[in-house]
N, C-alpha and C positions, 0 to 999 in steps of 0.2 A: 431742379431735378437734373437738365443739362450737367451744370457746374457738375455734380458730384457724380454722375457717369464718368466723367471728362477726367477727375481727380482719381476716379481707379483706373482708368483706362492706360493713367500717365504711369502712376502706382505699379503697373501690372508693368507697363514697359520695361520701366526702370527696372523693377524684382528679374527679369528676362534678360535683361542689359546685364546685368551685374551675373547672372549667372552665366552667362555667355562668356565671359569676362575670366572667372574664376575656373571656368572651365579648359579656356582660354590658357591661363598660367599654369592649370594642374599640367598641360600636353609637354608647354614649354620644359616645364620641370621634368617630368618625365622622357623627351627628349634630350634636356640636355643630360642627364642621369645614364639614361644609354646609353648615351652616344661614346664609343670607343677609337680610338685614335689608330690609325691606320697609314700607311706609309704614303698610298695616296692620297690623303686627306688630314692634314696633321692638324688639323684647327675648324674652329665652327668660329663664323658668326651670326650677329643676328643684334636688332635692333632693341631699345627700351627709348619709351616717349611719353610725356604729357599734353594733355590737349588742352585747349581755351576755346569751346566752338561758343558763337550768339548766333542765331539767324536773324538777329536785326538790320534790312538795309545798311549799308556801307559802313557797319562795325567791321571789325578785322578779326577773324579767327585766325589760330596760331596750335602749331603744332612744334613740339619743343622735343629735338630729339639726339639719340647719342645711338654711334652703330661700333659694335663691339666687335673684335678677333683676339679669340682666347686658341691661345697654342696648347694643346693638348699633347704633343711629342713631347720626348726625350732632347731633341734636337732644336735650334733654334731656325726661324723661320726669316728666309732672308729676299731683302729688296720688297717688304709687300705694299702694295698699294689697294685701294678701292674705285668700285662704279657706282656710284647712286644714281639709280634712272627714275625721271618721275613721268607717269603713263603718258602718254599723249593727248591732250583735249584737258588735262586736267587746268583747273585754274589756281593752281599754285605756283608760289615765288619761292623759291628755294637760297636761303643764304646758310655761306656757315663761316668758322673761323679758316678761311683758305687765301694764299697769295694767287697770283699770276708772275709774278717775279719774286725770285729768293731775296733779292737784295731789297726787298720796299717792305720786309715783316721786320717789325719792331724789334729791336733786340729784347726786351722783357716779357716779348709775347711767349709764352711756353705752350707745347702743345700744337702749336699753326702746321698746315698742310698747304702743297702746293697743287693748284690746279694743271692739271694735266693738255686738256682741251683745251678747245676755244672758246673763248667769256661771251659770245654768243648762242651758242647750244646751250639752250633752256631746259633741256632733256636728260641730259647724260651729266653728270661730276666725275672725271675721272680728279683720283685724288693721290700724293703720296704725303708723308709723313716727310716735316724737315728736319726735324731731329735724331731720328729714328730710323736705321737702316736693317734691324734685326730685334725681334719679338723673339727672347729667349724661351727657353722650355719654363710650361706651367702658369707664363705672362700673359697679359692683355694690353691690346694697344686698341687707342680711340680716337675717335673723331666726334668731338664731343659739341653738345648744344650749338647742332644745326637746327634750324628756323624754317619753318615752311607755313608760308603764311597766303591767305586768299579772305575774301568777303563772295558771303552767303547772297550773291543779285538773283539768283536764279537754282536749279537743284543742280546740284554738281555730283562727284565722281571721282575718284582717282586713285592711284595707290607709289607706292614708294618703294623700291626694292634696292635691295642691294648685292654686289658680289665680289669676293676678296680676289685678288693675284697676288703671286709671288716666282720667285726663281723656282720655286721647288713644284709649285704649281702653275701652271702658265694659263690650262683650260678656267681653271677658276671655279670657285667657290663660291652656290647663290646662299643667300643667308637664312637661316630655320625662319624666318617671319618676314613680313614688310607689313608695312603701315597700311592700310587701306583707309579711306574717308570719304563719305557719300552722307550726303544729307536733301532732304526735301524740303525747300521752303514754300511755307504759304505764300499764297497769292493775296496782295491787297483787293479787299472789296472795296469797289468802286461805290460811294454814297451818291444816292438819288437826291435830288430835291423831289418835293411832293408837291 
């Protein structure tokens, strides 16, 4: 009788999940739809991700993601770089496709950015683009299949944000979404002997 409480219980989350979800994309959609291009503001970003969570012991969950800036001007948008800040406390590892030196990225790597900061700051990714100095009108430039990865030991927390710069904009630009991810895992019951 358990078991089959337990199987709508899961049922009903999931049916809530997915609407949450779909509800979720109708806004994006809807926001990006509105959203009008403006002299202060000549561009949105905003993230897309796949997930992999287990809460089983020392499996590794993985968050697979790509953060977009779509120029919406007339005008091409120049010098921009990115921030990807991930919360504080969270227990995620953050990698992506990024240098710390121009000269150590592979000549066939296409696509690579260079880090900004210091490869000690777990928190912050400031990023630019090495190939790319100017996101024409109507374009999109990416920073693609960044990795955010952590294991489920205890209930965690966290989220992922991001925000664009450029010459044309200095103050900056947060992105329509960030990742957020919190999970609760069970606790092992401890077996008695009798």
């Amino acid at each position: 009788m358990e078991t089959m409480n337990d199987s709508h219980d899961l049922t009903s989350k999931i049916r809530s999940y997915h609407q949450q979800t779909q509800d979720y994309l109708n806004r994006m959609k809807e926001l990006l739809q509105n959203s009008t291009p403006s002299t202060s503001t000549p561009f949105i970003c905003y993230f897309t991700y796949s997930l992999s969570i287990t809460h089983v012991p020392d499996d590794e969950n993985l968050c697979l993601g790509t953060f977009h800036i779509k120029n919406l001007s007339s005008s091409p948008i120049n010098h921009p770089y990115i921030c990807i800040k991930i919360s504080e406390g969270a227990p995620f590892s953050f990698s992506g496709r990024f240098v710390y030196d121009e000269s150590k990225m592979p000549r066939r790597a296409q696509g690579g950015w260079k880090r900004l900061n210091e490869r000690n700051n777990k928190g912050e990714y400031w990023l630019k683009p090495l190939e790319q100095s100017t996101i024409p009108p109507g374009q999109t430039l990416t920073f693609n299949n960044f990795q955010v990865k952590w294991t489920a030991e205890d209930n965690y927390a966290g989220s992922i944000t991001g925000f664009v710069y450029s010459e044309e904009n200095k103050d900056g630009v947060a992105a329509l979404n960030s990742i957020n991810l919190n999970g609760d895992v069970p606790k092992k019951e401890v077996e008695q002997d009798d």
